[in-house]
C-alpha positions in Angstrom: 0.9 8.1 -2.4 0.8 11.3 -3.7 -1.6 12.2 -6.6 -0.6 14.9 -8.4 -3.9 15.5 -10.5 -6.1 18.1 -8.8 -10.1 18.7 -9.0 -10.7 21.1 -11.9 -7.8 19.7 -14.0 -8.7 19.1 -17.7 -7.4 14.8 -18.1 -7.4 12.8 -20.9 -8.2 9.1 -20.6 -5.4 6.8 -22.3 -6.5 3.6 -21.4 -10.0 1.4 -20.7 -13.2 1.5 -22.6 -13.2 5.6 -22.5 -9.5 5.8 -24.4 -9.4 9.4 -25.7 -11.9 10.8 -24.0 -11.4 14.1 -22.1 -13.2 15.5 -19.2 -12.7 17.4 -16.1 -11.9 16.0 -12.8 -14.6 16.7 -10.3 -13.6 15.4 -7.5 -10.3 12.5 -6.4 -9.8 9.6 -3.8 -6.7 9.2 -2.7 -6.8 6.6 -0.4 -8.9 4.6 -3.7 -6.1 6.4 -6.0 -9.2 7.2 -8.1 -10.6 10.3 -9.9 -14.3 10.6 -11.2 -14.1 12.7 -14.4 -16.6 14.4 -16.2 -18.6 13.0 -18.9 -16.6 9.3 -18.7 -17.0 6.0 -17.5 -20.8 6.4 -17.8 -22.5 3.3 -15.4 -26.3 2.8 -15.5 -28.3 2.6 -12.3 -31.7 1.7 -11.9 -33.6 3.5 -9.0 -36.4 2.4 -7.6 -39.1 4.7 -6.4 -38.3 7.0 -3.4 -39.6 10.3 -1.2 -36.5 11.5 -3.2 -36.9 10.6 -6.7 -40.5 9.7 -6.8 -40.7 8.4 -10.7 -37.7 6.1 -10.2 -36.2 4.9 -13.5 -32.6 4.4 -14.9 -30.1 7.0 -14.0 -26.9 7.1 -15.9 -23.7 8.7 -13.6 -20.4 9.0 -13.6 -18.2 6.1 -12.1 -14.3 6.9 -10.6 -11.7 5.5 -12.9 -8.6 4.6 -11.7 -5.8 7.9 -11.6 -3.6 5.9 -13.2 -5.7 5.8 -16.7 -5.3 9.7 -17.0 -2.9 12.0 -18.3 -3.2 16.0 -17.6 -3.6 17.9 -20.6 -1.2 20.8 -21.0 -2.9 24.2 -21.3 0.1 25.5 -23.4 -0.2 22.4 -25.9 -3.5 21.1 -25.7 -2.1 17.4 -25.4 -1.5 15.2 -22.4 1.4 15.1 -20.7 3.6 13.8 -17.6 3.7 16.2 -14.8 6.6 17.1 -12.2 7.1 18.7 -9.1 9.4 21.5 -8.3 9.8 22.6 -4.9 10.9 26.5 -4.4 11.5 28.0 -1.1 10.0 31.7 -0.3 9.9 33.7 3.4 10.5 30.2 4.9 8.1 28.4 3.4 8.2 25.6 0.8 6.2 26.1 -2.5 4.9 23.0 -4.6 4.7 23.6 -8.1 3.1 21.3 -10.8 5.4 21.2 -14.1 4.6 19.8 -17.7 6.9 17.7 -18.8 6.5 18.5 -22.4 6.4 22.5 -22.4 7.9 22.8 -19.1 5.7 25.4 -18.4 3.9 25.5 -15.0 0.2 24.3 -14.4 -1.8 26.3 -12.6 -5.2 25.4 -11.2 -8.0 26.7 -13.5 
């Protein structure tokens, strides 16, 4: 499988409890085909006392969400959209390049 959302990309969530949300990917599983994005799919965890975290308590984090719930967002239009990949050829070597599907315009890593 090939996942074709990066860490850093701005994502919007399109479906699950977190519909509309948008957030920054910070980091992807690819064998999971899962990203864990920024600010969604909050979980509550309750820690219990340690050398670590000495007061304990409940922790809220972030939880992966599956890669198929998010859509990029397209810096040229601000709105989510399907991406594509163009290969290009230079000095011998082949080039990947990420391409929204609405603008057409290409999506560089911020």
């Amino acid at each position: 499988m090939k996942m074709l959302i990066k860490k850093n990309d701005i994502v919007k969530v399109i479906s699950g409890d977190d519909k509309g949300k948008e957030g920054r990917v910070i980091e992807t599983h690819l064998k999971k085909a899962r990203v864990l994005v920024e600010g969604v799919n909050i979980h509550k965890r309750h820690m219990r006392k340690s050398p670590a975290n000495p007061d304990g308590g409940i922790m809220e984090r972030e939880f992966p969400i599956a890669y198929s719930n998010v859509m990029l967002i397209d810096p040229e239009t601000k709105k989510a959209t399907r991406i594509r990949t163009e290969r290009i050829e230079k000095d011998g070597k082949t080039q990947v390049k990420r391409i929204a599907v609405k603008s057409g315009k290409e999506i560089k890593l911020p």
